[in-house]
One Martini backbone bead per residue (centre of mass of N, CA, C, O) as a GRO file, in nm:
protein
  175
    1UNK     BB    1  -0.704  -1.228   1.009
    2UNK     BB    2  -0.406  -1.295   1.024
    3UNK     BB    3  -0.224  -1.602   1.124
    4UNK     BB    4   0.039  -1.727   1.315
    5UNK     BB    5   0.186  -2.015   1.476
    6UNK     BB    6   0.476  -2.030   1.707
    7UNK     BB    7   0.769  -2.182   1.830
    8UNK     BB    8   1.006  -2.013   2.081
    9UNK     BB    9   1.219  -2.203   2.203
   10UNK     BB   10   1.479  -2.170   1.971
   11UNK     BB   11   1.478  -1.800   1.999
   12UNK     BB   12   1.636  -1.599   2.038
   13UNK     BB   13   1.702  -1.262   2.096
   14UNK     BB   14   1.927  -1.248   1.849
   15UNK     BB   15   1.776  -1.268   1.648
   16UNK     BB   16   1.626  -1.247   1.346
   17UNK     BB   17   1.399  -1.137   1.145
   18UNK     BB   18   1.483  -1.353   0.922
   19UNK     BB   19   1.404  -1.607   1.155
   20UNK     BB   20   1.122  -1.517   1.110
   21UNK     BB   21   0.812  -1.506   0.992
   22UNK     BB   22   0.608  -1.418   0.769
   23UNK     BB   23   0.266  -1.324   0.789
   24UNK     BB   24   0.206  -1.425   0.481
   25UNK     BB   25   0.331  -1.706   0.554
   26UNK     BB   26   0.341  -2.012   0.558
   27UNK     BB   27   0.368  -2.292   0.780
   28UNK     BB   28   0.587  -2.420   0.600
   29UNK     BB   29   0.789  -2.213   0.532
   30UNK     BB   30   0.849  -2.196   0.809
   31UNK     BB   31   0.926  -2.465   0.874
   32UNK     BB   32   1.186  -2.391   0.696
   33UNK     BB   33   1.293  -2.205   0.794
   34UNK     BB   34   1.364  -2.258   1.124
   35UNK     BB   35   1.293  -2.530   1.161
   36UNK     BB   36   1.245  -2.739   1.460
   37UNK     BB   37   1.137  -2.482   1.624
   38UNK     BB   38   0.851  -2.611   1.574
   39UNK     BB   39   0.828  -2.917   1.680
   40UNK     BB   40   0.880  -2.721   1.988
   41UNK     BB   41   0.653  -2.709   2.230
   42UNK     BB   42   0.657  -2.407   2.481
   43UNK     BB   43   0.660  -2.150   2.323
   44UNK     BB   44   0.411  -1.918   2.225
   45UNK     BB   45   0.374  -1.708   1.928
   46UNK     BB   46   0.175  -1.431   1.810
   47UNK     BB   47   0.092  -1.342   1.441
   48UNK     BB   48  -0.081  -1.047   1.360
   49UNK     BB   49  -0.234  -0.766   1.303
   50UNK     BB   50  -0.266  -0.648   1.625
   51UNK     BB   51   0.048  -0.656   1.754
   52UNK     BB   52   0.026  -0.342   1.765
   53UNK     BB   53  -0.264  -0.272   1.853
   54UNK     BB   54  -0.368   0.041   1.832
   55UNK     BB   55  -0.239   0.092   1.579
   56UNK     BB   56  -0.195   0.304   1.285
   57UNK     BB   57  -0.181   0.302   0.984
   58UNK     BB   58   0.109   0.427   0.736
   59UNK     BB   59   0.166   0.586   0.463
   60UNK     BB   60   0.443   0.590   0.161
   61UNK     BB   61   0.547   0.869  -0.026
   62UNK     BB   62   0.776   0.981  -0.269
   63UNK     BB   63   0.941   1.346  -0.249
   64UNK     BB   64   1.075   1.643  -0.447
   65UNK     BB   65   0.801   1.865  -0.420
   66UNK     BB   66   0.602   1.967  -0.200
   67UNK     BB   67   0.457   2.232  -0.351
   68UNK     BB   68   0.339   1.986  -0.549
   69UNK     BB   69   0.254   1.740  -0.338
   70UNK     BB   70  -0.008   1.943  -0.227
   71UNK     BB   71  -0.172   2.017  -0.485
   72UNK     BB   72  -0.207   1.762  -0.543
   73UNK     BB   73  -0.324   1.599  -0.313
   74UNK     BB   74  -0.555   1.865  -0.245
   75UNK     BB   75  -0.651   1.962  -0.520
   76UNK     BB   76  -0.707   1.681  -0.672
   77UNK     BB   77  -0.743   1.463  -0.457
   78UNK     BB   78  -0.861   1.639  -0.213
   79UNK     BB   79  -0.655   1.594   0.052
   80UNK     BB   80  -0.588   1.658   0.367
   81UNK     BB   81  -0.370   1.858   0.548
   82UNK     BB   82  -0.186   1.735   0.863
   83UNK     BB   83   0.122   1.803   0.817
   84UNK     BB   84   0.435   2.021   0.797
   85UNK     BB   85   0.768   1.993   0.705
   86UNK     BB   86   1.104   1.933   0.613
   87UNK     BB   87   1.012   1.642   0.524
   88UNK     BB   88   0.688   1.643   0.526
   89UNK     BB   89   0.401   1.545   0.431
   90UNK     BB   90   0.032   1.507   0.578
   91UNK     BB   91  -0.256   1.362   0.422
   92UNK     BB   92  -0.570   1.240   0.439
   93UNK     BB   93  -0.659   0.897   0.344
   94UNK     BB   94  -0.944   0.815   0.473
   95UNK     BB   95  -0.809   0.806   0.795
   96UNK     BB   96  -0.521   0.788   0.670
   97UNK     BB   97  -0.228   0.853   0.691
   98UNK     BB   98   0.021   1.025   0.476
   99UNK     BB   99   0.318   1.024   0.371
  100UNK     BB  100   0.525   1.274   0.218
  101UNK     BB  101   0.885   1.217   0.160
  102UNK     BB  102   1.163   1.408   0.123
  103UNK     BB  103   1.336   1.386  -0.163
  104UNK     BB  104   1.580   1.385  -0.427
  105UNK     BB  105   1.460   1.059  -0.532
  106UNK     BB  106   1.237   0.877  -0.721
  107UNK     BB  107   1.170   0.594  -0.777
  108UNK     BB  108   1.085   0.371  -1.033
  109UNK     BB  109   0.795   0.179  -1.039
  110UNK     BB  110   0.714  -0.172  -1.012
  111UNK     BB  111   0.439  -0.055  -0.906
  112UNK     BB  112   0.179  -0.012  -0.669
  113UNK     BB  113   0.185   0.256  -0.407
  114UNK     BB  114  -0.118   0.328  -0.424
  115UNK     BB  115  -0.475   0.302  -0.340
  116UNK     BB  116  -0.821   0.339  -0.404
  117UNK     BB  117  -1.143   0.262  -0.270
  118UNK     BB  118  -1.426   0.295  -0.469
  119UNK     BB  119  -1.769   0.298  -0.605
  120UNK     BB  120  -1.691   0.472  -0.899
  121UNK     BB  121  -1.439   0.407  -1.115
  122UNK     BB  122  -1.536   0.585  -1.350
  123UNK     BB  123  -1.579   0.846  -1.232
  124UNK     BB  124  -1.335   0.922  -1.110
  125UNK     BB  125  -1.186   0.933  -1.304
  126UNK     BB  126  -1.318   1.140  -1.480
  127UNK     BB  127  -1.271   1.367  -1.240
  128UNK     BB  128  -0.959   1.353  -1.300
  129UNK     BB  129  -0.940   1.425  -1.567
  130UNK     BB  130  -1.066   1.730  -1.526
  131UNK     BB  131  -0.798   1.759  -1.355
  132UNK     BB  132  -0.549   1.640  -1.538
  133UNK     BB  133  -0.559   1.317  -1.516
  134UNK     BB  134  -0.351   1.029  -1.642
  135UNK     BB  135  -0.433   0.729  -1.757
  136UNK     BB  136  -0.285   0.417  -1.758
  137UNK     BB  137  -0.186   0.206  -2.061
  138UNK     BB  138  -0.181  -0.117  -2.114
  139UNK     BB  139  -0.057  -0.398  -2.289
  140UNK     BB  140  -0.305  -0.646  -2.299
  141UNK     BB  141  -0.519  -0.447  -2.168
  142UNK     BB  142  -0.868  -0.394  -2.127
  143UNK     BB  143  -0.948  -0.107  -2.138
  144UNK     BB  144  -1.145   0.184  -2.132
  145UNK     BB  145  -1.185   0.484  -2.183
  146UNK     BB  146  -1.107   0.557  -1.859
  147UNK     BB  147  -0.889   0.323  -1.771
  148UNK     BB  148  -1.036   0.068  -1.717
  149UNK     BB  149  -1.008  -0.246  -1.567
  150UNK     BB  150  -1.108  -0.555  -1.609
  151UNK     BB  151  -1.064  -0.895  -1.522
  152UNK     BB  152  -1.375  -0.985  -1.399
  153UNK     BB  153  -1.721  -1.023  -1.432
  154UNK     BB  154  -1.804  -0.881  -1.133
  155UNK     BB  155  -1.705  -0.533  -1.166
  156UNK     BB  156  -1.435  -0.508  -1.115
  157UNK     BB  157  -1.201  -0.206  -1.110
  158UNK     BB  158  -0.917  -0.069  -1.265
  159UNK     BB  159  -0.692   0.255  -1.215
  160UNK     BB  160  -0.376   0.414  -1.368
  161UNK     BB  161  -0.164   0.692  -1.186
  162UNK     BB  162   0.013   0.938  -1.156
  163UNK     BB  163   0.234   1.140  -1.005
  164UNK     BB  164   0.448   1.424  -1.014
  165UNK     BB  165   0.654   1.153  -0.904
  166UNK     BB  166   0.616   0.867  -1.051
  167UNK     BB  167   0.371   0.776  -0.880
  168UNK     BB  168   0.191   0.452  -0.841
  169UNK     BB  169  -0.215   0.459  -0.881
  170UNK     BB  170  -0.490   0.411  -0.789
  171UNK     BB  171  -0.813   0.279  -0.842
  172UNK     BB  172  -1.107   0.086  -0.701
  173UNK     BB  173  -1.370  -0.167  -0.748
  174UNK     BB  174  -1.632  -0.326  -0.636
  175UNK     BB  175  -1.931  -0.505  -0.690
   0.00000   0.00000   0.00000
């Protein structure tokens, strides 16, 4: 579990979520960021991963063609659809929610938009490519045959595929 821990006895109501710390920054950081109110300590507010209670995490995709992203995403990478309105698909994606929300245009990924972590990366990989899917290959990236790239000797790896609205996905395994 992440957590920070500060004081909050000289942030107003008014104050604004970027006058708080993120939750993965240090707390150098934070003491940087809000100043003073750090060393006086009369309020302390915890910020974990728990903050929200029992809610659970709910994943985000940008698409512009729902009945082609319902098809990739159902047909080819397997997943339950649970909800379809005007506005998104809802898929299960191994127990958390995924929307896919239906937009005009996609912007391209600066990165990684979303990934699955599978037990065996080349295996998965194999069976997208025999669905159609193509693995992304960078330069100066040592990847294998299927396109899974090893970072460190311990096995574990990594492969990048796009959704058919050019959401850029991985498979990872642990080794």
């Amino acid at each position: 579990m992440v957590s920070s821990t500060i004081d909050a006895s000289h942030v107003s109501e008014s104050s604004t979520r970027e006058d708080l710390p993120d939750p993965g920054r240090s707390v150098h950081h934070a003491e940087r960021h809000i100043g003073s109110a750090l060393s006086q300590a009369s309020t302390t507010l915890t910020y974990s991963s728990q903050m929200f209670g029992v809610g659970s995490f709910v994943g985000f995709l940008l698409i512009t063609d729902a009945a082609r992203a319902k098809r990739f995403y159902g047909e080819v990478l397997g997943l339950a659809l649970l909800h379809e309105d005007d506005f998104a698909i809802v898929m299960d994606a191994g127990g958390t929610q995924l929307r896919l929300s239906i937009v005009a245009e996609v912007p391209a990924p600066s990165g990684t938009s979303a990934g699955w972590l599978v037990q065996d990366v080349n295996a998965a990989a194999r069976a997208l490519a025999t669905a159609g899917v193509t693995f992304e290959r960078f330069p100066g990236m040592d990847q294998d045959a299927d396109g899974v790239w090893r970072p460190s000797p311990d096995g574990a790896g990594v492969a990048w595929f796009r959704d058919p609205d050019g959401n850029r996905l991985s498979l990872t395994n642990k080794p």
